[in-house]
FIKOL-28922 format. One record per residue: residue number from 1; residue in one letter; x negated, y negated, z negated of N, C-alpha, C in turn. Coordinates in steps of 0.2 Angstrom, whole numbers, plus 5000, padded with zeros to 4 digits. Example, Ala and Ser with C-alpha at 12.3 -4.5 7.8 and 13.67 -1.06 7.14 Angstrom:
! residues 2
PT    k  r  n.xx  n.yy  n.zz  ca.xx  ca.yy  ca.zz  c.xx  c.yy  c.zz
PT    1  A  4934  5028  4961   4938   5022   4961  4934  5016  4961
PT    2  S  4936  5011  4965   4932   5005   4964  4936  5000  4961
***
This chain:
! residues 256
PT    k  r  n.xx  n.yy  n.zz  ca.xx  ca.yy  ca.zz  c.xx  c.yy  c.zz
PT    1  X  4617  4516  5085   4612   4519   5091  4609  4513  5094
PT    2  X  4603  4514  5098   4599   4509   5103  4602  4506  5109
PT    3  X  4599  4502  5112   4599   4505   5118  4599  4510  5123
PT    4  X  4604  4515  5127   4603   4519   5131  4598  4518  5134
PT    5  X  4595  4512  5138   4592   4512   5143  4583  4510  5142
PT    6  X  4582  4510  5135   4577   4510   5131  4574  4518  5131
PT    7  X  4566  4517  5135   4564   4524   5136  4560  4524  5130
PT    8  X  4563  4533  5126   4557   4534   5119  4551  4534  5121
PT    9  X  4547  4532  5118   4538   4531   5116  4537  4538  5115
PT   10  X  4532  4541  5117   4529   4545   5115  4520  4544  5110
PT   11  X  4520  4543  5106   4514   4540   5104  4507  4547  5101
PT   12  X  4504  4550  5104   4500   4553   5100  4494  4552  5098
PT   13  X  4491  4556  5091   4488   4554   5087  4483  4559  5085
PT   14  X  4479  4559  5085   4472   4565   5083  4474  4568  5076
PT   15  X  4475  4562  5074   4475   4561   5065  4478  4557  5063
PT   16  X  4482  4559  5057   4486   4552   5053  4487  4557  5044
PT   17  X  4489  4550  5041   4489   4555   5036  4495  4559  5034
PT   18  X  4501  4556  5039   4507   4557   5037  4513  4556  5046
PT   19  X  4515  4559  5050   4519   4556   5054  4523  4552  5054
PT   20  X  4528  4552  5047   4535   4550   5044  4530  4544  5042
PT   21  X  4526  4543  5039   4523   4536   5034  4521  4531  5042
PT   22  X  4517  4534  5048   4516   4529   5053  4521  4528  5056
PT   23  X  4526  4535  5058   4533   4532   5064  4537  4526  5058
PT   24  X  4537  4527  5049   4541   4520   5048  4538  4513  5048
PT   25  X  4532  4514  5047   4526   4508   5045  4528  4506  5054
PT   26  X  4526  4508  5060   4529   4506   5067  4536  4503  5066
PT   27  X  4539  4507  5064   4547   4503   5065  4547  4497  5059
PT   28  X  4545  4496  5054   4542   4490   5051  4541  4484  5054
PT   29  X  4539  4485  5060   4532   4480   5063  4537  4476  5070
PT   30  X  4540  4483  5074   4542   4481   5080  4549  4487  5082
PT   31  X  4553  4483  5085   4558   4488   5089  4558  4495  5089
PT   32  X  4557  4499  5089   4556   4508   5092  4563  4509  5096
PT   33  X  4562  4511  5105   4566   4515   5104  4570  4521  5101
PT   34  X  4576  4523  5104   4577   4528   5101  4575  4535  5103
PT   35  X  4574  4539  5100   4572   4545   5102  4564  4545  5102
PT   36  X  4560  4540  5100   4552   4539   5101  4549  4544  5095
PT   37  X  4545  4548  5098   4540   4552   5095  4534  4552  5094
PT   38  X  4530  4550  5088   4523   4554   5085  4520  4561  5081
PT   39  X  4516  4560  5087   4514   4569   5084  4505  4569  5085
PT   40  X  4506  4571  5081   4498   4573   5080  4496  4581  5078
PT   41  X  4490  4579  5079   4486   4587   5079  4484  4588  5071
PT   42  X  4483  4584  5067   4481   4584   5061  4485  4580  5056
PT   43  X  4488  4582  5049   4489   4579   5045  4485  4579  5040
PT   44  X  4482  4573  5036   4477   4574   5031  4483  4573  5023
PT   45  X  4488  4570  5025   4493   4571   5019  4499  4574  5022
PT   46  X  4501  4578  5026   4508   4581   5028  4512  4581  5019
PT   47  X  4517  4578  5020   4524   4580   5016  4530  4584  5019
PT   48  X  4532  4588  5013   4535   4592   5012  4542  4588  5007
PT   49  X  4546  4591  5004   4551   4590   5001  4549  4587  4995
PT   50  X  4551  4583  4992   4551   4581   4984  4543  4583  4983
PT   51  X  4540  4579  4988   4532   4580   4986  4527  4585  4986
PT   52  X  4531  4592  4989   4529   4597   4993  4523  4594  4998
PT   53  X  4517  4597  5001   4511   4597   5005  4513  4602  5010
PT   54  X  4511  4602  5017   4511   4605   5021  4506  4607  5024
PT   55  X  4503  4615  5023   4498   4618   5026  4497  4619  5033
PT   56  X  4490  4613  5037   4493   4615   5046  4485  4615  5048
PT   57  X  4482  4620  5051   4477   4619   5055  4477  4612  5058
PT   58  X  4470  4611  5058   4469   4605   5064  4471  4609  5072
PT   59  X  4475  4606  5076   4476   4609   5085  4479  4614  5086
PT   60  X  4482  4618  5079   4486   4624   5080  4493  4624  5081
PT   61  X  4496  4618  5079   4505   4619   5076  4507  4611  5078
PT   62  X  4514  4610  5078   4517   4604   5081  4522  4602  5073
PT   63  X  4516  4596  5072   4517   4592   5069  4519  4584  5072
PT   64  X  4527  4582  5069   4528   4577   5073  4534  4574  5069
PT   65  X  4536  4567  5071   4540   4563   5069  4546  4561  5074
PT   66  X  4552  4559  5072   4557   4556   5078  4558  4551  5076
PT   67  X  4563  4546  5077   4568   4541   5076  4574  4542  5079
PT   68  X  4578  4541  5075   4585   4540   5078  4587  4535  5072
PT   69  X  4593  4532  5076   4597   4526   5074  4605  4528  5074
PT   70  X  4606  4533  5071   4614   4536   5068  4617  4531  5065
PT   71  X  4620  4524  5067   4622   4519   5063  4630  4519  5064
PT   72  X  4631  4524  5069   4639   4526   5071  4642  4531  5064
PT   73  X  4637  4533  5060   4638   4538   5052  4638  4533  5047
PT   74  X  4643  4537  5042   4644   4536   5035  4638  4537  5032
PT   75  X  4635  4533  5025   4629   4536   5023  4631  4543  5019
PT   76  X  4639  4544  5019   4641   4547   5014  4642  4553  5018
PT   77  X  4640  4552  5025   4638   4561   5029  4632  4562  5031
PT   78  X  4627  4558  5030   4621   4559   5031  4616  4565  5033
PT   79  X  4622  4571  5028   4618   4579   5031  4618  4581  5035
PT   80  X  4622  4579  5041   4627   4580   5049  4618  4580  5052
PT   81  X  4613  4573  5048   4606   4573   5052  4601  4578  5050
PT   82  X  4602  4583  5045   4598   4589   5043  4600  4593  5046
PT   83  X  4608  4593  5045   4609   4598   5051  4609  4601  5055
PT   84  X  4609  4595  5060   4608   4593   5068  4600  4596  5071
PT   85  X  4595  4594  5064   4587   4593   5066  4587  4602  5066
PT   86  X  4589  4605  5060   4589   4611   5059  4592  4616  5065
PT   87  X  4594  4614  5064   4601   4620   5071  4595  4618  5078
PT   88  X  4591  4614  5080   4589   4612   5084  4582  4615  5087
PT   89  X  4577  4616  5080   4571   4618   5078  4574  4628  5078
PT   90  X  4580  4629  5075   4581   4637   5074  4582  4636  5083
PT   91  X  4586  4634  5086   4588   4635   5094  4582  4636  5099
PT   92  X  4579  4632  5096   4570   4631   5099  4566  4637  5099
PT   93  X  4567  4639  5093   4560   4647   5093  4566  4653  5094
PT   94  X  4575  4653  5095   4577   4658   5097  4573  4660  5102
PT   95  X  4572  4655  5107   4569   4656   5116  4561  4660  5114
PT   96  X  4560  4661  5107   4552   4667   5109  4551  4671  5103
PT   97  X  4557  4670  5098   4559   4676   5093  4565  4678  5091
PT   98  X  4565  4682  5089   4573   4685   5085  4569  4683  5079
PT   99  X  4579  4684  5074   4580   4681   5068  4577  4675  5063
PT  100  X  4577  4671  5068   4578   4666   5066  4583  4662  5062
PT  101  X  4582  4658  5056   4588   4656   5053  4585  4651  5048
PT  102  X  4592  4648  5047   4591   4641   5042  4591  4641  5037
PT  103  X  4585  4639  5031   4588   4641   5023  4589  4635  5020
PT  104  X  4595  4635  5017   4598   4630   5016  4592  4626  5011
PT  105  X  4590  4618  5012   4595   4612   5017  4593  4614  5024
PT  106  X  4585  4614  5025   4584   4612   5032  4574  4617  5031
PT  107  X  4574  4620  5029   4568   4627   5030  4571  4630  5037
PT  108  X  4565  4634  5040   4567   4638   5046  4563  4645  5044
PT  109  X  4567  4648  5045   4562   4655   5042  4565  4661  5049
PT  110  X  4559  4664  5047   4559   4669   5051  4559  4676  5046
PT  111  X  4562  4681  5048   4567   4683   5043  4564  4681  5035
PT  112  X  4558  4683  5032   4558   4681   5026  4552  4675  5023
PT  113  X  4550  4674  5032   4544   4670   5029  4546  4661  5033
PT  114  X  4543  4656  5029   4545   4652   5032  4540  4649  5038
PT  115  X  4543  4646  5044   4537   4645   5049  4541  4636  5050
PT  116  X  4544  4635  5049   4543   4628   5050  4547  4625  5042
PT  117  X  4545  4615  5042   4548   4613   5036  4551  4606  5038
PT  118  X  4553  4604  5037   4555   4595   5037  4556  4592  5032
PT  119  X  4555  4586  5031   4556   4580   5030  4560  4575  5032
PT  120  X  4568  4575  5031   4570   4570   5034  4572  4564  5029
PT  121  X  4569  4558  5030   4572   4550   5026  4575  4546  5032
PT  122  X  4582  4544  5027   4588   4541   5032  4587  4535  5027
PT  123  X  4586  4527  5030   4587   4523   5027  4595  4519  5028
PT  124  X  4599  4517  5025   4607   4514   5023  4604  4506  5025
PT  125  X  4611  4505  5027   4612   4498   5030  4620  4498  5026
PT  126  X  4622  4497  5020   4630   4494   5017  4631  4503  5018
PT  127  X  4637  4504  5018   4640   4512   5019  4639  4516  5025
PT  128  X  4633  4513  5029   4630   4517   5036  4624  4518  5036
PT  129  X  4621  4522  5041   4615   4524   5041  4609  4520  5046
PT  130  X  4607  4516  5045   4603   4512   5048  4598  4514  5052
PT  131  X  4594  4520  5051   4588   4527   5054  4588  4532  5051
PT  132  X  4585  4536  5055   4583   4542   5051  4577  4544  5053
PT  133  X  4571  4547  5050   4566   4548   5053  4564  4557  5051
PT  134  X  4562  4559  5057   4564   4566   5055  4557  4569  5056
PT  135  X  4554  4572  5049   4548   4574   5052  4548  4582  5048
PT  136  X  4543  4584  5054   4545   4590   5057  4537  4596  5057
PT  137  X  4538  4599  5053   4531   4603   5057  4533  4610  5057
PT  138  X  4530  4614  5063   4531   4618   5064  4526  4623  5068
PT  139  X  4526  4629  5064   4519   4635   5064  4520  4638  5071
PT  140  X  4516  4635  5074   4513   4639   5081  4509  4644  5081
PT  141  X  4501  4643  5081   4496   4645   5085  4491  4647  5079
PT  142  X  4493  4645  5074   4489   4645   5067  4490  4655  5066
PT  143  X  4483  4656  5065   4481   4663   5061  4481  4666  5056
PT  144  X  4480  4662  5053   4478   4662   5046  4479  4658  5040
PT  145  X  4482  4657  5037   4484   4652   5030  4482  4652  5025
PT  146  X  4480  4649  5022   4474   4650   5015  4477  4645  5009
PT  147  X  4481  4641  5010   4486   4640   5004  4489  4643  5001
PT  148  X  4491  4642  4995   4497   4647   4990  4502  4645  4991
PT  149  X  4506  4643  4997   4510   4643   4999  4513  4652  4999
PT  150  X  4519  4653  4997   4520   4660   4995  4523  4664  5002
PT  151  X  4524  4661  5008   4528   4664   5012  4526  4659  5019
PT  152  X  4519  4659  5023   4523   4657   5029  4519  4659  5033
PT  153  X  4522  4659  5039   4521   4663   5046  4520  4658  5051
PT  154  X  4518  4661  5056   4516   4658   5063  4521  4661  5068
PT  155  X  4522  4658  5074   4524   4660   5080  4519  4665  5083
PT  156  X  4513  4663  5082   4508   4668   5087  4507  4675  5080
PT  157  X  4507  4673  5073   4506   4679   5070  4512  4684  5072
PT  158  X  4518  4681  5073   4525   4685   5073  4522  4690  5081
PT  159  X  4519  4688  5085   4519   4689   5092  4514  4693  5094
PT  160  X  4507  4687  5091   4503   4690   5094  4499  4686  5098
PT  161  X  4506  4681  5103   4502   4676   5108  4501  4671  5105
PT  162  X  4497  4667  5112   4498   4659   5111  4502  4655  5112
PT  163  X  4505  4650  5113   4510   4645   5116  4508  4638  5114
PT  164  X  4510  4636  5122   4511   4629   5123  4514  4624  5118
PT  165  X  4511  4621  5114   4514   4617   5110  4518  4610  5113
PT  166  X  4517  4608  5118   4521   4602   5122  4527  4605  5124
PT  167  X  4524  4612  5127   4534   4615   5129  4538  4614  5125
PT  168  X  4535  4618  5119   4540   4617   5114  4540  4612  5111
PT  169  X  4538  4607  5111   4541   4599   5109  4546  4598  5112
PT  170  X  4544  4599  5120   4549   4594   5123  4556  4600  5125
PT  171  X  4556  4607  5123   4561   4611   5121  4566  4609  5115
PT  172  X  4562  4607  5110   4565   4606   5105  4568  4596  5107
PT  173  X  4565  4591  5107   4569   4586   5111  4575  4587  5115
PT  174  X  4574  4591  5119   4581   4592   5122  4586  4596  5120
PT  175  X  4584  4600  5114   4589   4601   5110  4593  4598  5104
PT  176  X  4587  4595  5103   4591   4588   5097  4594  4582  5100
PT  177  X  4594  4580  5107   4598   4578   5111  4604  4581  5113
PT  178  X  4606  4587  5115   4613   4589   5114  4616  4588  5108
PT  179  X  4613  4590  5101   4616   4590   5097  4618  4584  5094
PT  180  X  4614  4579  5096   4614   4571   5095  4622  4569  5098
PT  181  X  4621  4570  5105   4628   4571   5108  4632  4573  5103
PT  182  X  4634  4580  5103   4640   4582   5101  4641  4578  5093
PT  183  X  4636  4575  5091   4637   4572   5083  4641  4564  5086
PT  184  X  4637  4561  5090   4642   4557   5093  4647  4557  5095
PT  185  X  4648  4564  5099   4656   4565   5101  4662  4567  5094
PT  186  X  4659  4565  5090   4662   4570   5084  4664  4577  5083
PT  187  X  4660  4580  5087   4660   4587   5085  4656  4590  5080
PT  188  X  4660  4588  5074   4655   4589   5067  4656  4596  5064
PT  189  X  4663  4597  5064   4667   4603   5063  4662  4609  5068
PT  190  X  4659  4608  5074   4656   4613   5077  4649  4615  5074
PT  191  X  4646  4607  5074   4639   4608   5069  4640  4610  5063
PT  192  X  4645  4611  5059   4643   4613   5052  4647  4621  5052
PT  193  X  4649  4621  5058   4651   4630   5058  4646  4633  5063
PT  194  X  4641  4630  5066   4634   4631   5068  4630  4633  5063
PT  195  X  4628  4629  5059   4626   4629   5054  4627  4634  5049
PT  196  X  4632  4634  5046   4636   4640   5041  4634  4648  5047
PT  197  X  4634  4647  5050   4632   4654   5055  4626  4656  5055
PT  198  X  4620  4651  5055   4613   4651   5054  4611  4653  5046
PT  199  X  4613  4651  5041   4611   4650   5036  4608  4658  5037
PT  200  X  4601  4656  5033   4595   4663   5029  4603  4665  5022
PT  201  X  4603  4670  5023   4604   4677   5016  4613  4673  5016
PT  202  X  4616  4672  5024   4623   4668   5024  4628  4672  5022
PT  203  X  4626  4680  5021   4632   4684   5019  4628  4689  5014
PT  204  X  4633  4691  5009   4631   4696   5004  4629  4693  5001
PT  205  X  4627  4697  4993   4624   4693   4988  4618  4693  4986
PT  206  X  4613  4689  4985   4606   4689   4985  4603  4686  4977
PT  207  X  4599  4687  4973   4596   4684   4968  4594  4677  4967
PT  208  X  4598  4672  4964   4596   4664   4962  4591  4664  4955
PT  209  X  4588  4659  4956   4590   4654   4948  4590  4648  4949
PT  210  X  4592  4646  4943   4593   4639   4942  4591  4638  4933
PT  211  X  4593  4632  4931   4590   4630   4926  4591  4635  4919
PT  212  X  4596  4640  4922   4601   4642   4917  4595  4650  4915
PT  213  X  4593  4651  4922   4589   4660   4923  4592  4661  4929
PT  214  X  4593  4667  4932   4595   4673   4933  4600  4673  4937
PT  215  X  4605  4674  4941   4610   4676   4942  4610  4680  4950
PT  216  X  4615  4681  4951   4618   4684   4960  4623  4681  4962
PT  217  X  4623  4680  4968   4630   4675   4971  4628  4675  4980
PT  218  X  4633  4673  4983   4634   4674   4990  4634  4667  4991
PT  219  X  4635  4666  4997   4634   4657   4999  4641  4659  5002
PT  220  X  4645  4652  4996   4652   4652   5001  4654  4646  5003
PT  221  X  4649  4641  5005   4650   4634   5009  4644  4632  5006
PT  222  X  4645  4625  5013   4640   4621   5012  4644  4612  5013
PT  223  X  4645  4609  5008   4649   4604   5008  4647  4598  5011
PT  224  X  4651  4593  5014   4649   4589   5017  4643  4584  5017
PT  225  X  4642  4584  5009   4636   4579   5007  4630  4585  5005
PT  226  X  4631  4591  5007   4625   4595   5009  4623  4599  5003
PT  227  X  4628  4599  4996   4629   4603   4990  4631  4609  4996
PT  228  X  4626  4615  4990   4628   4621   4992  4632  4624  4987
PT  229  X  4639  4630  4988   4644   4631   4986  4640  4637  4985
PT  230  X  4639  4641  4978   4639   4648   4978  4643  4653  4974
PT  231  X  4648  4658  4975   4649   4662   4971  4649  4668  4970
PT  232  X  4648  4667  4963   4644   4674   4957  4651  4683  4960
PT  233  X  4646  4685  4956   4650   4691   4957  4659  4690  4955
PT  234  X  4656  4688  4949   4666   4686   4945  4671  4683  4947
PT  235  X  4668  4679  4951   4672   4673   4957  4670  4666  4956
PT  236  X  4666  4664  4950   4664   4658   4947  4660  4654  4955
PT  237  X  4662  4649  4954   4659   4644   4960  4653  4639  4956
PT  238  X  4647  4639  4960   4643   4635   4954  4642  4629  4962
PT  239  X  4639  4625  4960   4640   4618   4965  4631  4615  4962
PT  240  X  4627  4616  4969   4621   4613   4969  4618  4605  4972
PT  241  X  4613  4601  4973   4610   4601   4975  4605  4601  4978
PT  242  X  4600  4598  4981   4594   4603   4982  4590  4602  4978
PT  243  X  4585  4605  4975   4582   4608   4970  4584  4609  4961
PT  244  X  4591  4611  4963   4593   4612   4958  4593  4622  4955
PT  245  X  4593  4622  4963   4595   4631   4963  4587  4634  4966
PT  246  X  4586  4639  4964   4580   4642   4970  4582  4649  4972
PT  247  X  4581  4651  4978   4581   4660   4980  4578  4664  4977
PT  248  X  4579  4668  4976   4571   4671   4973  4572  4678  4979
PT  249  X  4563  4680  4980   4563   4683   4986  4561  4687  4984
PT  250  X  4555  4692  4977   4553   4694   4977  4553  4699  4968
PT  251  X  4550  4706  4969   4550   4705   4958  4547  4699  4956
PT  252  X  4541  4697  4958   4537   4693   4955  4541  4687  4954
PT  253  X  4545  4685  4958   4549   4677   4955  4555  4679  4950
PT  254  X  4556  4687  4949   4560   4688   4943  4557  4687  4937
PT  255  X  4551  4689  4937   4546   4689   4932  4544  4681  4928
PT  256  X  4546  4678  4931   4541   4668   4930  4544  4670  4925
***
């Protein structure tokens, strides 16, 4: 951790190509408090996961970045920071929609469609965690989508309305600051049974595949280095990680 008494930065930006690429190129350069924020209105190269793009109106949606300094963590628990960010962003849009939920690792979906995504990179120091920078976008005020993204919604499509994007930044800060807390307090056991309760499609058996085809399976954990546990009808436990397994949502993803 930083300094307590070190106030976050808030830095905003019209434009950048990447939140996560300028908040680490800044802590590169010079100190950053903890908890300092970049957010902009436009991403010309938004990242998703493993190379994923992120589709965001210019002025619509809350695109932004954090820092934290988790060096009280194992690298070898490093998911506790996925989890923490997720639980925090679903807690955030509980306050102006139902069924909200987390699809495992860290996707926010509103029942079937996804409305927020992240990026988190944690850099190691020896067997600790040295930073983690956690970047974040998430579908506000956006109308319309025009990517081939297969699935994603807005707050104001769900709605109707518009909303303030700063409230809900700084809605969602003060809830990743609880949960910060309770990770320092070691209350890990709570976030990951917070989490396990949130999971998208957490009960019953839903349609996967993986390298194999096909199959059905129920989520029956999620382990501590962030492998998902799932089992099949027979009782077989199959053990992933991410992008090993996909959900399948639709006939058409039966069909690929």
């Amino acid at each position: 951790m930083s300094d307590e008494n070190e106030i976050p930065r808030m830095i905003r930006l019209e434009e950048t190509t990447s939140t996560n690429n300028y908040l680490r190129g800044l802590v590169g350069k010079e100190p950053l408090p903890e908890g300092s924020v970049v957010v902009t209105d436009f991403q010309t190269a938004g990242r998703g996961q493993v190379g994923n793009t992120w589709e965001s109106e210019g002025g619509k949606n809350l695109m932004f970045s954090i820092i934290l300094y988790p060096d009280f963590l194992p690298a070898n628990r490093q998911f506790l920071i996925s989890q923490i960010t997720a639980l925090s962003v679903k807690e955030t849009l509980d306050e102006y929609v139902d069924d909200v939920t987390v699809k495992w690792p860290n996707d926010i979906y509103w029942r079937d469609r996804k409305i927020c995504g992240m990026l988190i990179e944690n850099d190691l120091s020896g067997r600790e965690l040295y930073c983690s920078v956690l970047g974040i976008g998430i579908n506000i005020n956006q109308r319309e989508f025009l990517s081939d993204a297969p699935n994603p919604v807005s707050l104001t499509q769900i709605t109707g309305l518009e909303y303030d994007r700063e409230e809900i930044l700084n809605k969602f800060r003060k809830r990743l600051y609880e949960r910060y807390v309770d990770l320092i307090r070691e209350k890990e056991d709570d976030i990951r049974n917070d989490y396990r309760i949130a999971l998208y499609r957490g009960s019953g058996f839903h349609p996967y595949r993986d390298e194999n085809g096909f199959f059905e399976a129920c989520i029956k954990g999620v382990e501590l280095t962030g492998h998902l546990i799932l089992e099949l009808r027979d009782g077989e436990l199959r053990r992933y990680a991410f992008k090993e397994v996909t959900m399948v949502h639709t006939d058409a993803d039966l069909n690929l």
